[in-house]
C-alpha angles and dihedrals in degrees: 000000000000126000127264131174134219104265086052096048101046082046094057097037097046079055093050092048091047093057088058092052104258114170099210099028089159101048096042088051087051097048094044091051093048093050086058102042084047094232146109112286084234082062097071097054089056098057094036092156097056122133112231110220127227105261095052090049096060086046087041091053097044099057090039091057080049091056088044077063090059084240093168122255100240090055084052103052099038095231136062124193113238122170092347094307132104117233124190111237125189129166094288097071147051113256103241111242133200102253089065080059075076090061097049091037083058094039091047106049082049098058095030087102093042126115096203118357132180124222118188111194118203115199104011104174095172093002095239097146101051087040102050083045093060097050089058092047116039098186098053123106111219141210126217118190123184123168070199125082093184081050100051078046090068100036089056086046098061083040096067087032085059094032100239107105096104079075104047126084112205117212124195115199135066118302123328098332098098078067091077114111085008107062113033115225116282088009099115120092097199129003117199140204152180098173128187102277109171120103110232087236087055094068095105103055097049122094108288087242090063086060088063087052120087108286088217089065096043105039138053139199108251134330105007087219094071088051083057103051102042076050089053091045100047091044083051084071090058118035122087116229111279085025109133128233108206118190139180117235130207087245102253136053114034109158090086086054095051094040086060096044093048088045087070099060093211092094129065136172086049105196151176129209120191130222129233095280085056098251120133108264115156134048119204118187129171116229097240119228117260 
C-alpha cells in the first residue's frame, strides 16, 4: 500500500463521493477522515501533508464505500448534532434533521412561561425533541413514546448522556396509547410529532439515504393523511384547552392534513409554518375548549 497524505486522500475521495451524487462530498470526507484519525476535522487542514497509516486507510475506506451506499452519515459516525447537542443515532432510529429544531423551537417558546408544563413525544426515535426540550425547561415532565424498543434504547441512552433522564418517561407501544394510567386526560400542554409520512409505493421517489433509516419511522401504511389525524384525535384525549398539537409535514401538501384536523372539531387555529426552503413544514393547532 502506497502513501498518501491527507490533502491527496480527501481529494480523491470528495471526487468519489461527487460521482454518487452526495450533496456535501467534501464535508463528509473530511468528517469521515477526522472520525478515523480521532481528531477535529480543522485539524486536517492544518497537517495537510500528513501521511495516513495503514490501518486508518482500511478504516478510512470502509466507511468511505458505506458512504458510496449513500448509509447515511449520521449512521457512520455514530452521532448527529441537533439543537447544540449531540445525540447518538444507530439503525434503529431516524437521524434527526434541522428542519424537526423548528418543532422544539415552537414547543419551547410555548412552555417557557410555564410553571410546570407537560410535553408528550410521539415517535421519538433518539429522543431528541423531548430531550433538547428538557434541557430548555427545567421544570417540564416529558413523554417519550417509541413503537421501537431498540429505539427507546437509544433515547434512554442520550438522556443519561445529557442528564435528564430523571425527567423523562419512556413509553413502549404505537401513538399515544401507551398514555393511558400515566397522563390524565387533558393534562399535556403540548403533544409533538414527526410521524412516518412516506406512502410504501412512494419508496422509490425519496432520497436514496432514507432508504438506510428504519422503514417503520419513514414509511406508513396507506394515505399519510389518516396517520395524521388518528395522531390529532388521540392527542384530542390529552391535551388541555389551549394546549397546542405540533406536528412535522412531508413538506408539501397540507391542506389534506388541515381539512382532517379541522374535521374533528377538537382543534382550532389550524396553522402551517414553512421551513427555510419555504415548504410547509410544520403544523400548529390549538386544543378548542369543550
Amino acid at each position: 500500500m502506497s502513501e498518501i497524505t491527507i490533502r491527496r486522500l480527501l481529494r480523491l475521495t470528495t471526487a468519489r463521493l461527487r460521482a454518487v451524487g452526495v450533496e456535501s462530498p467534501e464535508l463528509d470526507a473530511g468528517l469521515l477522515l477526522a472520525q478515523v484519525l480521532d481528531v477535529e476535522r480543522f485539524r486536517l487542514a492544518l497537517e495537510p501533508d500528513r501521511v495516513v497509516g495503514p490501518d486508518s486507510r482500511v478504516e478510512f475506506e470502509r466507511l468511505v464505500a458505506l458512504r458510496e451506499e449513500r448509509r447515511p452519515m449520521a449512521h457512520l459516525l455514530g452521532q448527529v448534532e441537533f439543537w447544540s447537542l449531540t445525540f447518538e443515532v444507530t439503525e434503529a432510529t431516524l437521524s434527526p434533521r434541522p428542519e424537526t429544531e423548528m418543532l422544539v423551537e415552537e414547543a419551547a417558546r410555548f412552555v417557557r412561561l410555564l410553571d410546570a408544563p407537560v410535553i408528550v413525544d410521539v415517535g421519538t426515535g433518539t429522543g431528541c425533541i423531548p430531550i433538547a426540550l428538557a434541557m430548555e425547561q427545567p421544570t417540564a415532565s416529558l413523554h417519550a413514546i417509541d413503537i421501537s424498543v431498540d429505539a427507546l434504547c437509544v433515547a434512554r441512552a442520550n438522556a443519561a448522556r445529557h442528564g435528564v433522564e430523571a425527567r423523562i418517561d419512556f413509553h413502549l407501544g404505537d401513538l399515544l396509547a401507551p398514555l393511558r394510567g400515566h397522563v390524565p386526560p387533558r393534562d399535556a400542554d403540548v403533544v409533538i410529532s414527526n410521524p412516518p409520512y412516506v406512502r410504501h409505493d412512494e419508496s422509490g421517489d425519496v432520497d436514496p439515504e432514507v432508504l438506510w433509516e428504519p422503514r417503520v419511522a419513514v414509511f406508513c401504511d396507506g394515505d399519510p393523511v389518516h396517520l395524521y389525524e388518528e395522531i390529532a384525535r388521540q392527542a384530542a384525549a390529552y391535551v388541555r384547552p389551549g394546549g397546542l398539537l405540533l406536528l412535522e409535514l412531508p413538506g408539501d401538501a397540507p391542506d389534506g392534513v388541515i381539512d382532517a384536523l379541522a374535521g374533528l372539531g377538537a382543534w382550532c387555529a389550524i396553522d402551517v409554518h414553512p421551513d427555510l426552503a419555504g415548504k410547509p413544514r410544520m403544523l400548529c393547532a390549538v386544543r378548542g375548549a369543550e
